[in-house]
N, C-alpha and C positions, 0 to 999 in steps of 0.2 A: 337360591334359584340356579336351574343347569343351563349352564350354554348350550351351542350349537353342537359341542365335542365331548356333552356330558360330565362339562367337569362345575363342580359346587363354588358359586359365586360368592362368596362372603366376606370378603377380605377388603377395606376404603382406605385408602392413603389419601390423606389430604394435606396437601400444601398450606399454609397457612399465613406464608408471608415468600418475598423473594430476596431479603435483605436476610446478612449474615453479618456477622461480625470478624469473621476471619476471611482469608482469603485462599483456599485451597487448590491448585492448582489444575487438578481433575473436575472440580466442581463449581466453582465459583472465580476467577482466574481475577483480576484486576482490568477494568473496561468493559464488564456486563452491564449492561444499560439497568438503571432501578425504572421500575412499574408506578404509573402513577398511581395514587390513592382512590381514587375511583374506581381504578379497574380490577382493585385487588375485591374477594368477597369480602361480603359483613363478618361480622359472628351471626348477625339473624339469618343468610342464608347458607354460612357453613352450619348453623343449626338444623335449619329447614331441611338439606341437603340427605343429614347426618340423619335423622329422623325418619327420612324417607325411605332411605336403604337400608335401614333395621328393620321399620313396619310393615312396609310391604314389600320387600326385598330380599328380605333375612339376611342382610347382615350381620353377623356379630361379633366381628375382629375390626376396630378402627385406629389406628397410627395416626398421630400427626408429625408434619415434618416441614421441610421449606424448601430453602434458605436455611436459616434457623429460628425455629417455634419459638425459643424462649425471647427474640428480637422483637414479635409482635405485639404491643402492647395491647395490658389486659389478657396476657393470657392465661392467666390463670380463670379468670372470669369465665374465657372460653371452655377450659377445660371443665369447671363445673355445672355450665347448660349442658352439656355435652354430656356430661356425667350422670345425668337426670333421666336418659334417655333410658328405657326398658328395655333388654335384649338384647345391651352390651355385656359379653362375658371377657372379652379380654380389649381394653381401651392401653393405649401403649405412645410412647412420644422418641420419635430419634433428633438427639440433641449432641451439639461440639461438650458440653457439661459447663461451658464456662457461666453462668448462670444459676450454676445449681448452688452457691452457696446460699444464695437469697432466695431462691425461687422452690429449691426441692421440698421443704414441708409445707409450703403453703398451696402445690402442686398435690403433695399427695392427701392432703386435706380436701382439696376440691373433687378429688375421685380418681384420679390418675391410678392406674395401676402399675404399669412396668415402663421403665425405661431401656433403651439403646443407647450407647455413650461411643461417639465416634473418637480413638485413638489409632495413630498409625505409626506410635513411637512413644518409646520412657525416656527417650535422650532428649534433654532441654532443649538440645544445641538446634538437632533435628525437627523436635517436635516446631519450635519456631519458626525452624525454615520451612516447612510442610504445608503450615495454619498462615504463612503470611506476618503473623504480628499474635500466635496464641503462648498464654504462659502454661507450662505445667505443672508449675505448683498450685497456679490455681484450679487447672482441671480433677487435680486430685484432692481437694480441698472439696471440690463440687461432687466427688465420689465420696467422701467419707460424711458429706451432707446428707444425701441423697440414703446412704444406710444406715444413717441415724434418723432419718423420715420413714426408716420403712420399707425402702422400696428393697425387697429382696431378691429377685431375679434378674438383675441388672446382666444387660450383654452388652460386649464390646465390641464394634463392629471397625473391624482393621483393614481397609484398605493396602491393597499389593499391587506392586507390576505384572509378576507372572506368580510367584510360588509364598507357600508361608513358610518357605526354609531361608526365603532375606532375611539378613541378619536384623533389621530394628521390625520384622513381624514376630522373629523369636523371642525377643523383648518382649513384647504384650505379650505373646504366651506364658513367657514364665512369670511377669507380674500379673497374668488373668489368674493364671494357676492359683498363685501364690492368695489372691483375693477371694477365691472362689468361684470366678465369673468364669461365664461359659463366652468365647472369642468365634466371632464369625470373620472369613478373611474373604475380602469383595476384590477380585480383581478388577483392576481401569477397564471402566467401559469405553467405548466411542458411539455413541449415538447414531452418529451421520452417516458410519462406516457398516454399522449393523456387527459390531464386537463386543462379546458378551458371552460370560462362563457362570455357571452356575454357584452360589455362594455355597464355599465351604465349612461345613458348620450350622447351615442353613437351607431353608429352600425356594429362597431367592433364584431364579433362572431355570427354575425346574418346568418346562412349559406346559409337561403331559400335564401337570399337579399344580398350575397357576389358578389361582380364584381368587385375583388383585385386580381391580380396576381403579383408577389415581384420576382423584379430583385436584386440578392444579389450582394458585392461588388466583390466579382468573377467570374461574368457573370450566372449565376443559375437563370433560369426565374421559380421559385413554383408556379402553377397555386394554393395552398393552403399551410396555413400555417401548419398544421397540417397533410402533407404528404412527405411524400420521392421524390415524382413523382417532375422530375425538370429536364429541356433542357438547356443546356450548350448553349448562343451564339456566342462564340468564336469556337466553335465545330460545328456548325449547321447552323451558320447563323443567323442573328435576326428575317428573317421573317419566316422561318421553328419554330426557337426555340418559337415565339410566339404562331404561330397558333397552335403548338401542345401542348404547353398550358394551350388555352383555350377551344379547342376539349378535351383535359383529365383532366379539372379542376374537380377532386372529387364533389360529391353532399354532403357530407363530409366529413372530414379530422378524422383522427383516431390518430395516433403517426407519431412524427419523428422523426429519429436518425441521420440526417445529417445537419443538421441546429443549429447556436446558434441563439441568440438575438444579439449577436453583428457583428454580417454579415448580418443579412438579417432584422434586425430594427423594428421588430415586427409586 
C-alpha cells in the first residue's frame, strides 16, 4: 500500500517484549521502568496484527524486536504462528545473540528466516562494559549456533558515536569480514532531540525510501520513528489503527517524546 508521498508500505517491526537482558546504554540504560503484563500484547493479537498487514495491507517484510525478542517467553511459539502466515517473503528477528545457543535451531525450525546480531565490540573488556553485564564468548557461541541452524545471511548491526573509523567498530569489521557477514553501523540516535543519520550499510534513516511502520510492545502502530503520531490497536482496531498509519506516515519525522528503544526496537 502507497502512502500520502507514494512510497510502498511493507515493512512491520514489532516489539515483542520491553525486557532485555543486558543493559545498553543508548537503549536500555539502568531505571527504565518494566511494563506490566497486561499491557504488553498477546501472541493472539501480535498474530491478529501480523495477519492483517500481510492480507490486506501487503505487507511482506516482518522483524521482530524489543527489548530483546529472545526474553519473551514462548517465542519461539510466536515465531511459528507467525510463520504460518501467507505472504511473508522475508520474516527476520534483531537479537543481543545471547540466547542463540538454545534458541537458534529451534527458531529456525519454526520458520525464522534471517537474523540481525547486535555487536558493538570483539573486546571482552569493552563488549562488557557496553552490554552492562553481556559475555562474549557467549555471543559468539550464539553466532556459530545460529550457522550451524542455517541461518545464512546473518548481519551485524554495530552501533557508533559518530564514524565506523572508531577503533572497536573496526573490530567488527574485520571479524564481520573475517565471518562473512555483512556489518551495518547505526549511529546514537536521541529521540527527544530529533538526531538521527541514516544506517550505513543499510537503509535505515533513508526517509524518501521508508516503508516501516513499528508496532510497539503495547499495541502503538508509529507510522515513524521519529514522531509522536501512533494509533493504538487495542483502541481502534488493527485495520483502522493501520490504515491511518500509513495515510499519516510523516514525509519526515522530527522528535519524539513518547517512545523508548526498548518498546518499540528501533
Amino acid at each position: 500500500m502507497l502512502d500520502s508521498f507514494n512510497r510502498e508500505i511493507n515493512y512491520l517491526r514489532i516489539s515483542i517484549t520491553d525486557k532485555c537482558n543486558y543493559r545498553c546504554g543508548y537503549c536500555m540504560p539502568d531505571g527504565v521502568p518494566s511494563l506490566l503484563h497486561k499491557d504488553i500484547l498477546t501472541f493472539e493479537e501480535i498474530e491478529q496484527a501480523t495477519r492483517i498487514a500481510v492480507e490486506q495491507f501487503g505487507f511482506d517484510k516482518i522483524r521482530l524486536t524489543g527489548g530483546e525478542p529472545t526474553m519473551r517467553r514462548g517465542v519461539v511459539e510466536l515465531v511459528e504462528m507467525l510463520s504460518k502466515i501467507d505472504g511473508i517473503r522475508d520474516f527476520g528477528m534483531t537479537t543481543n545473540g545471547s540466547r542463540l545457543v538454545e534458541l537458534a535451531a529451534p527458531l529456525k525450525k519454526a520458520g525464522l528466516m534471517r537474523l540481525n546480531i547486535s555487536l558493538d565490540s570483539v573486546d571482552a573488556e569493552e563488549y562488557h562494559r557496553i552490554t552492562g553485564k553481556g559475555d562474549l564468548d557467549q555471543l559468539f557461541a550464539g553466532v556459530e549456533a545460529a550457522q550451524s541452524a542455517g541461518f545464512n545471511a546473518i548481519k551485524i548491526n554495530c552501533v557508533i558515536e559518530k564514524s565506523p573509523d572508531e577503533p572497536a567498530a573496526q573490530g567488527v569489521a574485520v571479524w564481520g569480514k573475517k565471518k562473512g557477514f555483512d556489518v551495518r553501523y547505526i549511529r546514537q540516535m536521541d529521540l527527544a532531540r530529533g538526531k538521527f543519520w541514516q544506517v550505513i550499510g543499510g537503509d535505515g534513516g533513508n526517509c524518501p525510501q521508508c516503508g516501516r511502520v513499528r508496532l510497539s510492545s503495547t499495541g502503538d502502530l508509529f507510522p515513524c520513528l521519529f514522531s509522536d503520531i501512533h494509533y493504538n490497536i487495542r483502541e481502534l482496531g488493527v485495520e483502522q489503527a493501520m490504515r491511518l498509519a500509513i495515510q499519516n506516515k510523516p514525509e519526515k519525522g522530527d522528535v519524539s517524546h513518547l517512545k523508548a528503544f526498548n518498546t518499540i526496537g528501533g
